[in-house]
N, C-alpha and C positions, 0 to 999 in steps of 0.2 A: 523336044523330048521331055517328058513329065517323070520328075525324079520322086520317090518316095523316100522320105527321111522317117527313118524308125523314133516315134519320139520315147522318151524313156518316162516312167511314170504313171500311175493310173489314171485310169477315166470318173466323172464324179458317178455313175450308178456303179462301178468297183470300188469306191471311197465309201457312200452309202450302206451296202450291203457287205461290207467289213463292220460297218458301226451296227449294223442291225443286228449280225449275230454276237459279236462283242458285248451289245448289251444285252443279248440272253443269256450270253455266259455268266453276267456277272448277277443277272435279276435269279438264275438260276442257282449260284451259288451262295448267295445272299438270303433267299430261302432256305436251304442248307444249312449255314450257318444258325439261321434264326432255331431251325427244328432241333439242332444239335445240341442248342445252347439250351431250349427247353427242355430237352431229355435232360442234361446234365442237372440244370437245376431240381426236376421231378424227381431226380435219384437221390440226391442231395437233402433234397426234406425228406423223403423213404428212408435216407438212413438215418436222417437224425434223429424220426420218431423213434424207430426200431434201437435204436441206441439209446433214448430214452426210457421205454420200455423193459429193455433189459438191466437197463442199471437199476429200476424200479423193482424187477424182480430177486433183483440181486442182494437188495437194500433189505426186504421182506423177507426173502431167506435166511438174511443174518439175524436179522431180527428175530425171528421164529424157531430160528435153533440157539440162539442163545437168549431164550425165553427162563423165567426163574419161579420155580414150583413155589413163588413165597405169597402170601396173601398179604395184601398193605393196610393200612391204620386209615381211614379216612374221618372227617369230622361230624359223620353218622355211624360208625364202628368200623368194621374190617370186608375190607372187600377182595373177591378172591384172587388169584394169580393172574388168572384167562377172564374176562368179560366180553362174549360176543353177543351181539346185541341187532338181529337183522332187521329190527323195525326203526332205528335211530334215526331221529328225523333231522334233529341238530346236533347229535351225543355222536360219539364213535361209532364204528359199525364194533371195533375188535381195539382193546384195551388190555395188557399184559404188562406183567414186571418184566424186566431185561438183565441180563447180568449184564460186568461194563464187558469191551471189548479183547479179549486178548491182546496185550503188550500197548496198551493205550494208557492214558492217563485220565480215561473216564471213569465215571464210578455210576454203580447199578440205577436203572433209569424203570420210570415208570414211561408209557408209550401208547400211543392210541394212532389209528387210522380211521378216517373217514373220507368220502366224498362229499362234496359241498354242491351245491346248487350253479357253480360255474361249470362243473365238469372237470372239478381239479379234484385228487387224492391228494388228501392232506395228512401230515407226519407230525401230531403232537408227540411233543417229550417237554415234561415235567424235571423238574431238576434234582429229585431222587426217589426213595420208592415210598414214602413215608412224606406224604408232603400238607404242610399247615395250612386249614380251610383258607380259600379265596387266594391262595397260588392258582395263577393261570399257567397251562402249559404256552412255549413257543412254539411255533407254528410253521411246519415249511410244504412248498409244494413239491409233489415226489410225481407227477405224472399230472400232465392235461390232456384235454382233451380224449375225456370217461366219460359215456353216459350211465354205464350201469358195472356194478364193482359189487362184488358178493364172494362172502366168505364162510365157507363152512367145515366143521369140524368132526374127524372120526373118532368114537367112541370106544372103549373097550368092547364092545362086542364086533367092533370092526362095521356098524354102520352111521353113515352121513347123518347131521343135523345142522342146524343151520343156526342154531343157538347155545351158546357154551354158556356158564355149565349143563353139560345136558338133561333130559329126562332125569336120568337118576341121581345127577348133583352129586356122587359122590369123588369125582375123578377131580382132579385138579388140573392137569394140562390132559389136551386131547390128544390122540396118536400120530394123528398127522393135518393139516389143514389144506383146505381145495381151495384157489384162489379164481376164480374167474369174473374178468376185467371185460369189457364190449369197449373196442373206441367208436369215437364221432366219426372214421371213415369206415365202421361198419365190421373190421374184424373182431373174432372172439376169441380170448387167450385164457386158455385154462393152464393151472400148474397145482401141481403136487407139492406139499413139503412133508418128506416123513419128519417125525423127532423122534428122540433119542426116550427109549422106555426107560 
């Protein structure tokens, strides 16, 4: 008589084909992983330009409303409040007196923006608003990665120019200024600043 003994254990093609799909679990999760970790990082630079971006707008707003109707001394006579300037090749685009800060310990600044040739917005300030020839202002970056930065100003009749002082020269600050910034990955960001008549 031929006895069958139940052996306990699996067979090597049930051994095999547990490790086959085992390692699709893990080749499939591991994918996964990899795409997850790319998102997060892609959201990550997304915010930090966009947090970039808006601290820059933020920075310019202050700037622009706490702008000072005063025209400064320079070492060729007196130049006015506002100097916008949209053909600046090396100069600012836009140049204004500042008052200092509310509840700060700064004192009234002269200030300039421009874009430079790397695609940085650059933040001159001078160290007051009356300053002796061959003061250079210091220098900071407020935004990279700009290809085109344009600034223009509305007039008392309520239209656009793109050069202050305007046409009629007689106005000393403009009624409000248009900021429109292009980055290097292609969007375009316009913003309003009214000021204070």
């Amino acid at each position: 008589m031929i006895s069958h003994r139940h052996q306990n254990g699996f067979t090597l093609v049930e051994l095999l084909a547990a490790l086959l799909v085992l390692s699709l679990l893990a080749l499939m999760a591991y994918r996964g992983l990899g795409a997850v970790l790319d998102a997060r990082e892609h959201v990550s630079g997304e915010a930090d330009k966009w947090r970039r971006v808006a601290a820059f707008f933020a920075r310019f707003q202050r700037d622009v409303e706490l702008a000072a109707p005063r025209p400064v001394r320079e070492a060729t006579g007196t130049a006015p409040a506002w100097i916008g300037n949209p053909g600046a090749s090396s100069g600012p685009l836009l140049e204004l007196s500042r008052f200092a800060s509310p509840g700060s310990v700064d004192s009234p600044r002269r200030i300039a923006y421009r874009l430079d040739r790397r695609g940085d917005i650059e933040l001159w300030v001078w160290p007051g608003l009356d300053v002796a020839p061959g003061v250079q202002p210091v220098r900071y970056t407020v935004l990279s990665g700009v290809t085109r930065f344009e600034i223009d100003y509305m007039d008392a009749s309520l239209a656009w120019v793109n050069a202050w002082p305007g046409p009629s020269g007689g106005e000393s600050d403009p009624r409000a200024v248009r900021v429109r910034v292009t980055l290097a990955s292609g969007e375009e960001l316009v913003r309003v600043f009214a000021l204070a008549a």
